[in-house]
SELUM-612636 format. One record per atom (N, C-alpha, C, O): z, x, y. Coordinates in steps of 0.001 Angstrom, whole numbers, padded with zeros to 6 digits, always signed. Layout:
<rs>
ZXY/...
</rs>
This chain:
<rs>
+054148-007967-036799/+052881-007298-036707/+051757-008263-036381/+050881-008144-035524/+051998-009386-037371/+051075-010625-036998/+050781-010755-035399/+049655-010962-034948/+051840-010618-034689/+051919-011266-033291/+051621-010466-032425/+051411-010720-031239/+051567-009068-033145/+050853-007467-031856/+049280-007775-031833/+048570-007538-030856/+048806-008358-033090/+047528-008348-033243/+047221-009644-032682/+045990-009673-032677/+047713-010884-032141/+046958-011597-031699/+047173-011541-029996/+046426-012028-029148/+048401-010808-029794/+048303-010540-028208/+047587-009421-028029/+047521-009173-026825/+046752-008259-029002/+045950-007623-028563/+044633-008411-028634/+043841-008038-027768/+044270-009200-029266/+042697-009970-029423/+043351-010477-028453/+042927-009822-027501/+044182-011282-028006/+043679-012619-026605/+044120-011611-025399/+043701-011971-024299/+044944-010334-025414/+044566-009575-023890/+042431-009155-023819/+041624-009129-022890/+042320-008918-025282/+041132-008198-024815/+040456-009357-024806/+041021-009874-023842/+039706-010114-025143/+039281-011208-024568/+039286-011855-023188/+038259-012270-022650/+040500-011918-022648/+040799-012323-021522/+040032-011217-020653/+039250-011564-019767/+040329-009655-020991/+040036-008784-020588/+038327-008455-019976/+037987-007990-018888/+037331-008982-021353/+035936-009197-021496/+035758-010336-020710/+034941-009997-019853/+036056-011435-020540/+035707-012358-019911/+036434-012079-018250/+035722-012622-017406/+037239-011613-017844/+037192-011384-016152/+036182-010538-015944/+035518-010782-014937/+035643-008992-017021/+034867-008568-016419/+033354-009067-016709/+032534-008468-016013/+032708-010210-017746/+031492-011221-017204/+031514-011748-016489/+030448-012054-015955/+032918-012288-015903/+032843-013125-014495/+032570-012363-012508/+032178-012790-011422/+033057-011152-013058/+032738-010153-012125/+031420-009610-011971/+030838-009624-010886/+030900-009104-013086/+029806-008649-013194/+028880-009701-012504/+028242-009437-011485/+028850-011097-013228/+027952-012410-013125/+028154-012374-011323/+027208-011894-010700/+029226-012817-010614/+029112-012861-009085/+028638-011413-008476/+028184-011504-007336/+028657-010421-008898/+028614-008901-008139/+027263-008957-008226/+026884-008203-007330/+026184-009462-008846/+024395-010012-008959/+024288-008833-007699/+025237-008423-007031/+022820-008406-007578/+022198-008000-006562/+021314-008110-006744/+020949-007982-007913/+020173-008483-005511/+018993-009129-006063/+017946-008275-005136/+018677-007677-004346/+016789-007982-004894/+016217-007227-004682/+014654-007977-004390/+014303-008903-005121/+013846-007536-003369/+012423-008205-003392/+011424-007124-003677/+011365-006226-002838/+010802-007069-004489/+009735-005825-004441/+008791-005944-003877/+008222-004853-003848/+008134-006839-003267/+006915-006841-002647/+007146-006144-001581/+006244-005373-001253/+008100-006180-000923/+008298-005343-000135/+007845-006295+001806/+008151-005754+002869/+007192-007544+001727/+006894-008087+002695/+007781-008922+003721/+008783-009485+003283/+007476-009017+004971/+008544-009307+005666/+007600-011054+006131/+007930-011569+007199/+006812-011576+005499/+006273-012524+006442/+006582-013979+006074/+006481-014447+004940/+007007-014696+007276/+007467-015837+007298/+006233-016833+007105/+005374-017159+007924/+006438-017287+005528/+005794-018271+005012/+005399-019451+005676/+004275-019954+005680/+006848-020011+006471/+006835-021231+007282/+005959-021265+008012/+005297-022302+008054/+005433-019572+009311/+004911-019977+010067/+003606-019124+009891/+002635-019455+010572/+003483-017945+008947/+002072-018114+008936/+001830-018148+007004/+002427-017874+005964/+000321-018773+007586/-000396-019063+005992/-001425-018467+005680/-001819-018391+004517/-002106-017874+006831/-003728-017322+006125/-004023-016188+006626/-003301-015870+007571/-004815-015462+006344/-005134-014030+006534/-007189-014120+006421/-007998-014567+005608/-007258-013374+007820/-009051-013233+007084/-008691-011585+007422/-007869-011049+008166/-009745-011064+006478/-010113-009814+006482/-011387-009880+007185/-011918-010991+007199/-011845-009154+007631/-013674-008759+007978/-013868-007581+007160/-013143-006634+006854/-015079-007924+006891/-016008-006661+006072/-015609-005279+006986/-015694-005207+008212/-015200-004316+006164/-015240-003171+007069/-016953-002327+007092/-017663-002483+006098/-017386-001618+008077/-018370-001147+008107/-017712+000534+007978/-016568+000931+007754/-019180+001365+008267/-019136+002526+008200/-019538+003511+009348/-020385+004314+008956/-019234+003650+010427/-019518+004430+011250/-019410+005466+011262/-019627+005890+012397/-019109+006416+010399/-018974+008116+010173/-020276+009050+009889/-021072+008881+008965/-020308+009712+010531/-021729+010886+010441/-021805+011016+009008/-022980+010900+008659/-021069+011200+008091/-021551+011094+006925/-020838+010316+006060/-019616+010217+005950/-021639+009820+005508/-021824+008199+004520/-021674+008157+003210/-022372+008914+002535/-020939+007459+002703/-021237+007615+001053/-021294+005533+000726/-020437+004653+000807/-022413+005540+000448/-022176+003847+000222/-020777+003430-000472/-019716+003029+000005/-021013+003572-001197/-019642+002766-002016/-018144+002470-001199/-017528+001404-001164/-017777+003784-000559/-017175+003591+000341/-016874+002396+000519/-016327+001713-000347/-017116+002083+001389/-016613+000582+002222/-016239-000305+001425/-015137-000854+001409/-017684-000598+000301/-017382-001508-000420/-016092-001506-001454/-015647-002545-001941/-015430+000119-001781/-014531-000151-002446/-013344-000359-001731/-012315-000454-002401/-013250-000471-000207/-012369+000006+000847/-011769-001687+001065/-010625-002137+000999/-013377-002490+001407/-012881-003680+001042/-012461-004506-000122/-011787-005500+000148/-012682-004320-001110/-011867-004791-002134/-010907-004645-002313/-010135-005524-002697/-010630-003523-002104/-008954-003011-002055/-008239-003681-001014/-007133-004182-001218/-008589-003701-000349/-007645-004698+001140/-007503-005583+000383/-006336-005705+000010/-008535-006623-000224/-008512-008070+000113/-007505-007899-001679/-006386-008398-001801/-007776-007601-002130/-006835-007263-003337/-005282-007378-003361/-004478-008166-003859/-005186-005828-002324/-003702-006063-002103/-002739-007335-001413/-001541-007581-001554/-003712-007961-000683/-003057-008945+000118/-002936-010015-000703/-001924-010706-000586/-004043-010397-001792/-003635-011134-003260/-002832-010915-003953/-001842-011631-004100/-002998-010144-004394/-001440-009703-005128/-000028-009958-005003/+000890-010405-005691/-000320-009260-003265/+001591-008926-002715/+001842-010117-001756/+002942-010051-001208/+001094-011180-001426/+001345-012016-000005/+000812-013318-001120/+000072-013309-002103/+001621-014438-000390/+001078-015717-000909/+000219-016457+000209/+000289-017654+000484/-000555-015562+000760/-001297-016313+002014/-002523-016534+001512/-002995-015991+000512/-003007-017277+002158/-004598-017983+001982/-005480-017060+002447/-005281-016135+003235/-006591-017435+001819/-008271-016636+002663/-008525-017572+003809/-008345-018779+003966/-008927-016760+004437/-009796-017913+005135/-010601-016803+005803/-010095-015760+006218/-012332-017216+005895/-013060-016288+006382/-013178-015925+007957/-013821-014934+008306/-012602-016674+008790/-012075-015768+010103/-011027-017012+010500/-010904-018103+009944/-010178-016362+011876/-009498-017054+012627/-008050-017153+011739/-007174-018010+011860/-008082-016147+010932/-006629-016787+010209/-005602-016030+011254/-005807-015296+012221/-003893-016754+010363/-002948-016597+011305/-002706-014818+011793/-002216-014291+012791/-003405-014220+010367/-003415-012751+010463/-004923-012335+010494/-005780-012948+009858/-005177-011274+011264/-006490-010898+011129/-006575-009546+010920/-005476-009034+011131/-007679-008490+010492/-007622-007315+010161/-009346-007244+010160/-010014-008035+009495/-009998-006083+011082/-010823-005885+011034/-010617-004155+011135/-009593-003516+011376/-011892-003722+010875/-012722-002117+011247/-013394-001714+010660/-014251-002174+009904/-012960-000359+011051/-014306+000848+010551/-013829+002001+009910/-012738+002520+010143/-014748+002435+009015/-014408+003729+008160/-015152+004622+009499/-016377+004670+009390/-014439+005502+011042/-015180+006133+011322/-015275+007939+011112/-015845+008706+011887/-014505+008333+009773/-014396+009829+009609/-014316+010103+008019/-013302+010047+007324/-015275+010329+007724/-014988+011053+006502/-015997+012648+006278/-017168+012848+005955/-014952+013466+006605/-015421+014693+006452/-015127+015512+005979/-013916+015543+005758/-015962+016745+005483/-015485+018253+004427/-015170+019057+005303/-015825+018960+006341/-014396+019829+005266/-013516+020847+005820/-012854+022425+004866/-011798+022533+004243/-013971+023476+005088/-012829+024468+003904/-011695+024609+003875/-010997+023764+004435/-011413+025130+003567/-009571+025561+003320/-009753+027066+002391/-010539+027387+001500/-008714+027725+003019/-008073+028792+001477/-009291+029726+001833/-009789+030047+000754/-010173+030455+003138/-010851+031190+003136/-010088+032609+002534/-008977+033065+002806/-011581+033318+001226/-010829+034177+000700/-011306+035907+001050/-011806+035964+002174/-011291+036364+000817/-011519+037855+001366/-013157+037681+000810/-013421+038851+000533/-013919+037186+000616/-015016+037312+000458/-015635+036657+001124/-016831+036819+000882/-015329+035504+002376/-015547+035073+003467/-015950+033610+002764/-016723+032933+003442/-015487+032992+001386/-015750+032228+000944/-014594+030794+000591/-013662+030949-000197/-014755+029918+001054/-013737+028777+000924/-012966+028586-001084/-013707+028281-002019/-012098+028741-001183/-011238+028411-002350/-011157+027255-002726/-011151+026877-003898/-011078+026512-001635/-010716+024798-001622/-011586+023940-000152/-011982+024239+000975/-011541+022860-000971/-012649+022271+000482/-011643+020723+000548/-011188+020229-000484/-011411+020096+001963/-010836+019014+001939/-011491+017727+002073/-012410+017876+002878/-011450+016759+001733/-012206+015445+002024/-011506+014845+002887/-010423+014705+002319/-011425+014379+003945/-010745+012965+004589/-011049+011763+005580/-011501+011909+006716/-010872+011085+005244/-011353+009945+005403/-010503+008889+006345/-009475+008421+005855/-010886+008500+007662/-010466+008074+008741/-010577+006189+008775/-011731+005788+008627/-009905+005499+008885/-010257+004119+009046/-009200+003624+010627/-008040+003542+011032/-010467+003435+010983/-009586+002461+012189/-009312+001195+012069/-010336+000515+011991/-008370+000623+012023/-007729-000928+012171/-007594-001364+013195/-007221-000666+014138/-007801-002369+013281/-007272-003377+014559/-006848-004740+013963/-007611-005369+013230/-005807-005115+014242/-005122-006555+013504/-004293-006959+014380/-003367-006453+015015/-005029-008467+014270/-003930-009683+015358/-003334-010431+014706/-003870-011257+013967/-002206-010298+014842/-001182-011699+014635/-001205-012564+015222/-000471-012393+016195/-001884-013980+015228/-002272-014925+015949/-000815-015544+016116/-000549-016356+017002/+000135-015063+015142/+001751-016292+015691/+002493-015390+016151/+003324-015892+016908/+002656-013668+016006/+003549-013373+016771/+002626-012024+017492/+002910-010893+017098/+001889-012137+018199/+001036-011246+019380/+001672-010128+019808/+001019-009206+020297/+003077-010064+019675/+004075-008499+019835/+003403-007878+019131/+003040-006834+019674/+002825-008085+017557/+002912-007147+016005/+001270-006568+016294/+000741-005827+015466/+000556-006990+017541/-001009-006747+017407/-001118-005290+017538/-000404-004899+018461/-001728-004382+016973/-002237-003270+016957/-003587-002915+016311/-004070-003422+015299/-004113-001929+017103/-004981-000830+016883/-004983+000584+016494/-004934+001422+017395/-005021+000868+015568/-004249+002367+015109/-005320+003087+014129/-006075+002336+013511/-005409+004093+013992/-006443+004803+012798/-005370+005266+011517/-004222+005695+011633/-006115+005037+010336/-005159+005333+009511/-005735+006818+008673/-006921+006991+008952/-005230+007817+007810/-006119+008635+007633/-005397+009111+006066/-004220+009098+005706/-006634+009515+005357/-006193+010322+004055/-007098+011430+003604/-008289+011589+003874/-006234+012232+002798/-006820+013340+002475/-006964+013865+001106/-006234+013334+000270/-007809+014861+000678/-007709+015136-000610/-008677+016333-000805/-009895+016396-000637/-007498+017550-001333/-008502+018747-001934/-008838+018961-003143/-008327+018654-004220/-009919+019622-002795/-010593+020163-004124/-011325+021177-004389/-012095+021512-003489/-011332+021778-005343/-011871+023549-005746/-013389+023595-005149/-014178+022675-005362/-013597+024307-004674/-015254+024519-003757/-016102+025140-004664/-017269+025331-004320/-015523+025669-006330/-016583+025846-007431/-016696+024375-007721/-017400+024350-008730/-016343+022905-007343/-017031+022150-007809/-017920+021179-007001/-017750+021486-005821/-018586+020390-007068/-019677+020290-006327/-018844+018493-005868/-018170+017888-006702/-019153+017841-004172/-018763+017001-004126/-019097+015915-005018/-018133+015285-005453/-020242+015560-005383/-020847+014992-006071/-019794+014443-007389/-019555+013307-007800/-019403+015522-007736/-018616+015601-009722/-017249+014942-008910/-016647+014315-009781/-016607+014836-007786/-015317+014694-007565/-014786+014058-006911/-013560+013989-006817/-015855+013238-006106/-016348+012032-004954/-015300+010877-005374/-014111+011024-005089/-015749+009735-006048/-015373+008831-006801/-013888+009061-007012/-013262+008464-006136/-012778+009974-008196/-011993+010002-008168/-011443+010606-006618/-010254+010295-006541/-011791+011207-005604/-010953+011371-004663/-010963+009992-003742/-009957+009431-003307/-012459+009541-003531/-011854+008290-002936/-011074+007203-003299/-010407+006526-002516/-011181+007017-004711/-010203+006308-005144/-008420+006587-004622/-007468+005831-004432/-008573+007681-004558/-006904+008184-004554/-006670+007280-002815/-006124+006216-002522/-007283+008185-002106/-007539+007725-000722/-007436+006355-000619/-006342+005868-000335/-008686+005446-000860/-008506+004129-000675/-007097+003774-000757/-006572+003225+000212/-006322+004068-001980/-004887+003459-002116/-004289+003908-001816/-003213+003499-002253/-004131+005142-000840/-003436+005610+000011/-003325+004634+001675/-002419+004117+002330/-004860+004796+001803/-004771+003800+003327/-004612+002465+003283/-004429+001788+004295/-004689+001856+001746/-004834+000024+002077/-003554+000172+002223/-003054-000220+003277/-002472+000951+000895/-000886+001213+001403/-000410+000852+002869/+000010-000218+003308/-000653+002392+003654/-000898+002511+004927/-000980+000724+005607/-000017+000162+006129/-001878+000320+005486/-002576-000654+005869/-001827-001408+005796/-001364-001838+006852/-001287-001991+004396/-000150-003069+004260/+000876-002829+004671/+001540-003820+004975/+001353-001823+004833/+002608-001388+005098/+003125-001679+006520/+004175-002251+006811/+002008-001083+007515/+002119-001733+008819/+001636-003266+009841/+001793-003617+011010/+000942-003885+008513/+000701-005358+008592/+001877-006154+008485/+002434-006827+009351/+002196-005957+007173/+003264-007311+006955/+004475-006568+006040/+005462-007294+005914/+004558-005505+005507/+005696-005425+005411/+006889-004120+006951/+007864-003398+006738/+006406-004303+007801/+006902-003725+008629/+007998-002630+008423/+009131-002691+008900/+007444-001499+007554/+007910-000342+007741/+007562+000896+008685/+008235+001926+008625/
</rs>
C-alpha cells in the first residue's frame, strides 16, 4: 500500500510540473496601447492649437479639444513635444458643430435634438509621407429638446471630444 501511495504522489507531481512547464512557454503577450510606431525612427510629435471655424461657437470647445489630443498622445506614445516640425504633425479645425431635430412628433415639435461636431485633420508624417492625410472626423450626441442646450453642453462635448481624439489616434499611429 506504502508503494501505491508514493507512485501516486510522484505521478501527480510529475503530472503538476509538465503542466507549469507548458503553461510557463504557452505565455501570450499582448500590447494595449494599441500603437504601431517605430520608436527607432520617429521621436516627436507637435500638435498645433486647433481653432474654431464653425458658424456656431462654444469657447471651451477647442480648448478642451486640445487638451485632449495632446493628452492622449502622452499617455499612449513615448514621443516627445516639440512645438512644430516634429517627425509627426497634426493640425486643424473644429469646422461643424451643429443642432439638428430629430423624432418630429405629431405636434410638429422635435422629441430629440442632435449635437455634432465636425473636426478636420490634416497630419504629416515627416518619415513615412505614404501615412499623410487630410480627413474630417465627426461625432454625435442626442438629447431631449425639453432640455435646454445650455444644461447638457459640457457633458455632451465631453463624450464627443473622446470620441474624435479616439478617432484621431486611431488613424495617426495606431493604424486601424
Amino acid at each position: 500500500m506504502d508503494w501505491n501511495k508514493a507512485k501516486y504522489y510522484l505521478t501527480t507531481t510529475i503530472a503538476i510540473a509538465v503542466i507549469a512547464v507548458i503553461m510557463k512557454s504557452c505565455a501570450v503577450s499582448f500590447k494595449f496601447n494599441g500603437t504601431s510606431i517605430d520608436y527607432s525612427k520617429i521621436k516627436t510629435i507637435s500638435i498645433s492649437e486647433f481653432t474654431n471655424t464653425a458658424t456656431l461657437v462654444y469657447p471651451p470647445l477647442v480648448i478642451q479639444l486640445n487638451e485632449a489630443l495632446q493628452d492622449i498622445y502622452r499617455k499612449q506614445t513615448r514621443l516627445n513635444f516639440v512645438n512644430q516640425g516634429g517627425d509627426l504633425e497634426i493640425e486643424g479645425e473644429v469646422t461643424g458643430y451643429t443642432l439638428t431635430p430629430l423624432s418630429i412628433q405629431s405636434d410638429a415639435y422635435a422629441a430629440e435634438t442632435r449635437l455634432t461636431m465636425t473636426v478636420r485633420v490634416r497630419f504629416t508624417n515627416n518619415v513615412n509621407p505614404d501615412e499623410d492625410f487630410e480627413t474630417n472626423f465627426t461625432a454625435f450626441q442626442n438629447f431631449e429638446s425639453s432640455k435646454m442646450l445650455n444644461d447638457v453642453q459640457d457633458e455632451l462635448i465631453g463624450v464627443m471630444i473622446e470620441e474624435i481624439v479616439d478617432q484621431i489616434y486611431n488613424k495617426t499611429v495606431a493604424n486601424w
